[in-house]
C-alpha positions in Angstrom: -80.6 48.0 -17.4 -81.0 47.6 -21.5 -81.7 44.3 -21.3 -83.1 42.7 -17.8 -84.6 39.8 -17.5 -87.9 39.5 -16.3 -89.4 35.9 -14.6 -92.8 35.3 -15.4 -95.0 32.9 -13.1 -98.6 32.4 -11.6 -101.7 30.9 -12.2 -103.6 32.8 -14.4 -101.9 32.5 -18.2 -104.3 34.1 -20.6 -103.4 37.8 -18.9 -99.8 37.0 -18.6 -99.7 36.0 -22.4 -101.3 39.2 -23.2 -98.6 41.3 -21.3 -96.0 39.2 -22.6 -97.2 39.6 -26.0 -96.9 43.6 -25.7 -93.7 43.7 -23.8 -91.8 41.1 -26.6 -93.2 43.6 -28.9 -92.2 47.1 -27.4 -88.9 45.5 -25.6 -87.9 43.0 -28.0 -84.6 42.6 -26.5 -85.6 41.5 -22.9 -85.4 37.9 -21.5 -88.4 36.3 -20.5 -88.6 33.3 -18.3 -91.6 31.4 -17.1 -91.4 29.2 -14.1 -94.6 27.3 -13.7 -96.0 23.7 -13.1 -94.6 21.9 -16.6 -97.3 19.1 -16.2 -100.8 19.4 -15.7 -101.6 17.2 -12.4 -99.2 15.4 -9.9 -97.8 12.2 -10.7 -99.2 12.4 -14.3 -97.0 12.9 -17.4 -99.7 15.1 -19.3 -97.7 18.4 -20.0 -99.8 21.4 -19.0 -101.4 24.1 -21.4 -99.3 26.7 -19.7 -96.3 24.8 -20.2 -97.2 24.1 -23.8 -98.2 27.2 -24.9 -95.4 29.0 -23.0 -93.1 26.8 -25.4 -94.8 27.6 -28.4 -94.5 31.2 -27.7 -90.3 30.0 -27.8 -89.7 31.5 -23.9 -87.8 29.5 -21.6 -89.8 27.3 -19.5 -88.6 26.4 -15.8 -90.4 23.2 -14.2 -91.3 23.9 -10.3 -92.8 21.6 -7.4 -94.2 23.4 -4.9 -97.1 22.9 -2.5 -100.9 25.0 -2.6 -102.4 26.5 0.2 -106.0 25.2 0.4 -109.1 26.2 1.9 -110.4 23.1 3.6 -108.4 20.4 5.1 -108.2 17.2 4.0 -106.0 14.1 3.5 -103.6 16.0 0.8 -103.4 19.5 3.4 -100.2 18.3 4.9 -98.2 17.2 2.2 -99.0 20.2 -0.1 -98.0 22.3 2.9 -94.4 20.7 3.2 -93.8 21.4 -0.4 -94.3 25.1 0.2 -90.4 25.1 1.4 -89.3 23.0 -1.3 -90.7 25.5 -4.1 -89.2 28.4 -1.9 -85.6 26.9 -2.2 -86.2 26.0 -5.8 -87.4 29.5 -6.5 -84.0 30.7 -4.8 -81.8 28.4 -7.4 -83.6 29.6 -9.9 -83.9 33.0 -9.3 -79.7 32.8 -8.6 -79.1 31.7 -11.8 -81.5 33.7 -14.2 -80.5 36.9 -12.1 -83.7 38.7 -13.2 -84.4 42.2 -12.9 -88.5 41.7 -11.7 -90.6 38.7 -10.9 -94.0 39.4 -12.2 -97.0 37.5 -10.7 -100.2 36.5 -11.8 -101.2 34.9 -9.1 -101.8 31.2 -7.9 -99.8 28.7 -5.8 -97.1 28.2 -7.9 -96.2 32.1 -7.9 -96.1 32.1 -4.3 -92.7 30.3 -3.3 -91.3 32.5 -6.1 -92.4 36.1 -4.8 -91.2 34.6 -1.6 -87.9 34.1 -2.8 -87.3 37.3 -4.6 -88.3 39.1 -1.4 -85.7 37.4 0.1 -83.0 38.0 -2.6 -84.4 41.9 -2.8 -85.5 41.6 -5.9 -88.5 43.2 -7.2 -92.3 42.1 -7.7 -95.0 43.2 -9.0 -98.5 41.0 -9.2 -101.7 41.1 -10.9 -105.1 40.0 -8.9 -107.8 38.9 -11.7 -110.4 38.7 -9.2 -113.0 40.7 -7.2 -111.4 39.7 -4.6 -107.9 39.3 -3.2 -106.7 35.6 -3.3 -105.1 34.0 -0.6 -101.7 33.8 -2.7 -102.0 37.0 -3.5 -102.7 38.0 -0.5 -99.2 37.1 1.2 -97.4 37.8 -2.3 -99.2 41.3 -2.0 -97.2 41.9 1.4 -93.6 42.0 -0.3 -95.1 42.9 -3.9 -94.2 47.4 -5.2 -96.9 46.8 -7.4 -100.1 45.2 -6.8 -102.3 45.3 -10.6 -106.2 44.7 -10.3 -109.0 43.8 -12.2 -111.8 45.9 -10.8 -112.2 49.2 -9.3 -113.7 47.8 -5.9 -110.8 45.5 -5.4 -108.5 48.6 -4.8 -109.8 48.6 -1.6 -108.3 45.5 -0.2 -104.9 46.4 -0.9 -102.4 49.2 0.2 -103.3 52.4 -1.5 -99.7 53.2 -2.4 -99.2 49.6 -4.4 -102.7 48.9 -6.0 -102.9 50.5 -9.5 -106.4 49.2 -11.5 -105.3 48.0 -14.9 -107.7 46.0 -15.8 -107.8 42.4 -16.8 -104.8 41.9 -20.1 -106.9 39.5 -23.0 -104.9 37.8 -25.3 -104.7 39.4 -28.6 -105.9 36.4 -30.6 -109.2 37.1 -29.1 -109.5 40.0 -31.4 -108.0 38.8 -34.5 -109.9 35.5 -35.3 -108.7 33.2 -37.7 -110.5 32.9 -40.8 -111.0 29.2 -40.3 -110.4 26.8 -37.3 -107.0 24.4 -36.7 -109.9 21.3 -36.4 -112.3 20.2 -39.3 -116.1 21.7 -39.3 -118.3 19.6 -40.6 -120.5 20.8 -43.4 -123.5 21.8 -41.6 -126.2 24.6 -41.5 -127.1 23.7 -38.0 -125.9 26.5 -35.4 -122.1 26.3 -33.3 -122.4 25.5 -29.8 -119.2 25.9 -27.5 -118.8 23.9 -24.5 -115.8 25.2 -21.9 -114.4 24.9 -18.9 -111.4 27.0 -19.1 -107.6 25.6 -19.9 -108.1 22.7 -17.4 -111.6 21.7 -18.3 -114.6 21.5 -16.0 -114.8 17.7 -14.5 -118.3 18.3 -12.3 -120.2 20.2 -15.5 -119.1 18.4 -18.2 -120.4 15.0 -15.8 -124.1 17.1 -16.1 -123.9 17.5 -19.9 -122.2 14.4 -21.4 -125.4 12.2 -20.8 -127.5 14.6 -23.3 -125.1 15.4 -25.3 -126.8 13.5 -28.4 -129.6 15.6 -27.7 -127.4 18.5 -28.4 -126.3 17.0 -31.3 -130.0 17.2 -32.9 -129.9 21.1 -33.1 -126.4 22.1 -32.8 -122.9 21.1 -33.9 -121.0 21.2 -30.4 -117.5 22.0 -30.2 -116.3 20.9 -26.3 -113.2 21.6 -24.8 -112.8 18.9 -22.2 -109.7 19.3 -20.0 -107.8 16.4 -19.7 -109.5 15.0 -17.1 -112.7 14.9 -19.0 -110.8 13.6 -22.1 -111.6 9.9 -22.3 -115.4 10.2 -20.9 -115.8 12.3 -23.7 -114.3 10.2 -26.6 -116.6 7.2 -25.0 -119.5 10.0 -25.2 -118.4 10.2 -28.8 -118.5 7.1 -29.5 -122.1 6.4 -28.6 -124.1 9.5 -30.4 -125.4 9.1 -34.1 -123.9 12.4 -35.0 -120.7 11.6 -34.2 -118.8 14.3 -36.6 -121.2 17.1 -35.1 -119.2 16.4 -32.0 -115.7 17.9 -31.6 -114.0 17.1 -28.6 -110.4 18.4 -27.4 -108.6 18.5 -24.0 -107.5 22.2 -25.0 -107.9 24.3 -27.8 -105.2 27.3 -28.6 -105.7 30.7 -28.9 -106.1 30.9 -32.2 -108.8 28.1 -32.1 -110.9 29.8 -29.2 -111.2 33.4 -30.6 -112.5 31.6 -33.5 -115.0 30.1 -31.9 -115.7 32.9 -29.8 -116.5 34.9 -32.7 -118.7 32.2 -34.7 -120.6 30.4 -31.7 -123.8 31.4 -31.3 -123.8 30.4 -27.7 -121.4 29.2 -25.1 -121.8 27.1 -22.7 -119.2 27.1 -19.7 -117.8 28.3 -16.5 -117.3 31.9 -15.2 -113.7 32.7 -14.7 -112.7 36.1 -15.3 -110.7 35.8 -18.3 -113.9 33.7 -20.1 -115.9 36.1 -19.0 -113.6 39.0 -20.5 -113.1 37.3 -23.3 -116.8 36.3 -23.6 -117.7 40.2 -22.9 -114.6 41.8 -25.2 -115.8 39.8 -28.1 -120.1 40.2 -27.2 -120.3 36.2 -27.5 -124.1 35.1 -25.8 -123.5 32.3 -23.3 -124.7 30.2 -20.9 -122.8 30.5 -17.8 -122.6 27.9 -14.4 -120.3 29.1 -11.7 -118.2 27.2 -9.6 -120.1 25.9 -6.8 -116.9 26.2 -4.6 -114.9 29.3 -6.1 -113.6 31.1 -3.3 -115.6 34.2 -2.1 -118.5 33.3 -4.7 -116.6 35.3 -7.4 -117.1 32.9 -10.4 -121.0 34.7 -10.1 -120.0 37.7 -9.6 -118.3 37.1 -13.0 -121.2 36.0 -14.2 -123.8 38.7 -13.2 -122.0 41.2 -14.4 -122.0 39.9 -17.5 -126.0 38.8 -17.2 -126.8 42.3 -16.8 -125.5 43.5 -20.2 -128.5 40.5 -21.9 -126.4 38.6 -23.6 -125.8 35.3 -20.8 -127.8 33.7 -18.6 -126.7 32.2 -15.0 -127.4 28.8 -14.1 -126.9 27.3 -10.8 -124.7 23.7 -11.4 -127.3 21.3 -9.6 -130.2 23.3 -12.2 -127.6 21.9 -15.1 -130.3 19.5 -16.7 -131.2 18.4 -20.2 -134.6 19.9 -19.9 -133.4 23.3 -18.4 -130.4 23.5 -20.5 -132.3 23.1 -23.8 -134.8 25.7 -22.9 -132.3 28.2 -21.5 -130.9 27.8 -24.9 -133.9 28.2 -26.6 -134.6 30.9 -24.6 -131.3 32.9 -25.0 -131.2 32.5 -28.6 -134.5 34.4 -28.9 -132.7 37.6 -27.5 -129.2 37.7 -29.0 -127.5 40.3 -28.7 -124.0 38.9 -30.2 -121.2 41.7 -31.0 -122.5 44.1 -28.0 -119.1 43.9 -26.3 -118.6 45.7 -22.6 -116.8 46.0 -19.5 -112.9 45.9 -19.1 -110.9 48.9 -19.2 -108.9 49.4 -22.5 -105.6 48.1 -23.1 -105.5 46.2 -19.9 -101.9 44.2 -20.9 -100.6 47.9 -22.1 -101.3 49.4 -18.5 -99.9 46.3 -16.7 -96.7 46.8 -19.1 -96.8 50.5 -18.1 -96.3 49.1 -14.2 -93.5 46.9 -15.0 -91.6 49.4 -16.9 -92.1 51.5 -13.9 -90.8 48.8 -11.1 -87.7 48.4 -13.0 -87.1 51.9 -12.9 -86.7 50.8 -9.0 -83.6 48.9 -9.5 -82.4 45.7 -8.1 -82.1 46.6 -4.7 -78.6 44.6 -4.0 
């Protein structure tokens, strides 16, 4: 097939950018079609940074509802469930009418129903796992998947030996290519660059621990903080209240562009431990403060972080430790020992390998 097209869905959109990024390059002829969640919560309006970015990029974005599987029950358990079938039959339309060659997962709710439904039309799929450990999308998505890509060598384990391939986790190649200055003004100050992040979608619970010292900050750093949109309004309030005010730069969500720029002038970071900030923390040797999720699934927010705490260069904190007296002297601390620029872990050309995989399922066929 010269020119398949190839759906691209999942949770996870800083990997999938990077594989896109190398397949437009080296196939510039294939179709590519995202399907993911167009706006960032239910019943909002607020488009999603996936959705935007996924624009910007200029690929064909397809809107889908669908339902999550969740750990705990609770009040929303039920209706999330029944829209498990409705993002199934959704996937089917859409998967009828784009006709594509592979479905390629990254994981999450949203690539479930679609994996699903390309089992069912034969078509087919190959996933990537960013984790330690198998998630429980990925688990069921890993049962009709040819191709199951991981992250870490010790993750092979839990999957079949003939479908796990370790890749590696894709980063996005703005990471390494910094712009020379920022999309936001900088104000014109000696003091040091402090990033605050929670990932795409913000980090509600740590960024309630830090706004009420944030002026504190302010007297020894110029903070950059990328809120989520949740976060959004508490922090223009917070904003509004410091002295410093233009030492304090506040958006929902900063492009790629943006964040390997900051990545490569902060002096420290403080934020969550997802795998791809933690990759892209470690591929770029960026010191950082790190607070895991207190509910991640199988702890592996920390595992993310200890790996990267062995290397010198972050320290863990546990989120009910997140206090303006420990925060200021784990800074003070950390920023006696930098070690910025010592980049580690992550196997080489990650998004290449998982490219390598997906030029090797459509070697399969569509098996019509």
């Amino acid at each position: 097939m010269n020119n398949p097209t190839i759906i691209v869905t999942g949770g996870h959109l800083t990997p999938a950018q990077a594989v896109i990024d190398v397949l437009q390059k080296k196939y510039p002829s294939w179709n590519i079609v995202w399907v993911g969640r167009k706006y960032a919560f239910e019943g909002t309006k607020t488009q999603s940074a996936e959705y935007e970015n996924i624009v910007r990029l200029g690929i064909p974005f397809v809107s889908l509802t669908t339902g999550r599987l969740q750990r705990k029950f609770s009040f929303y358990t039920i209706p999330s469930l029944l829209k498990i079938p409705v993002g199934i039959v959704q996937s089917m339309l859409i998967l009828k009418k784009y006709k594509p060659a592979l479905v390629v997962s990254f994981g999450g709710y949203i690539a479930l129903p679609v994996a699903l439904a390309a089992y069912v039309l034969r078509i087919p799929v190959l996933t990537h796992e960013q984790t330690h450990h198998i998630g429980a999308s990925n688990k069921i998505i890993g049962l009709v998947a040819k191709k199951i890509c991981v992250t870490f060598p010790e993750t092979l384990s839990e999957v079949p030996k003939e479908k796990g391939v370790l890749t590696g986790l894709p980063i996005r190649k703005e990471i390494f290519s910094p712009p020379a200055k920022p999309s936001f003004p900088m104000p014109n100050s000696r003091l040091a660059l402090l990033y605050i992040t929670g990932g795409s979608t913000g980090a509600q619970s740590l960024n309630d621990k830090l706004f009420p010292f944030i002026e504190k900050l302010l007297e020894s750093w110029v903070v950059v903080h990328q809120t989520g949109e949740i976060s959004y309004k508490k922090a223009l309030k917070t904003k509004e209240s410091v002295r410093h005010q233009e030492r304090y730069i506040i958006a929902p969500f900063f492009q790629g562009e943006d964040v390997a720029w900051l990545l490569h002038h902060a002096r420290v970071v403080i934020g969550r431990s997802g795998a791809n900030t933690v990759a892209e923390l470690s591929a770029v040797g960026t010191p950082a403060v790190l607070v895991s999720l207190p509910w991640a699934g199988g702890n592996e927010q920390e595992q993310n972080a200890r790996a990267y705490v062995q290397t010198g260069n972050a320290v863990l904190l546990d989120q009910d430790s997140v206090s303006e007296e420990n925060v200021m002297n784990t800074l003070h601390t950390l920023t006696k020992k930098l070690k910025h620029g010592q980049q580690h872990t992550q196997l080489p050309d990650a998004a290449h390998s998982v490219a390598e995989e997906i030029e090797i399922c459509l070697s399969y066929g569509r098996e019509v």
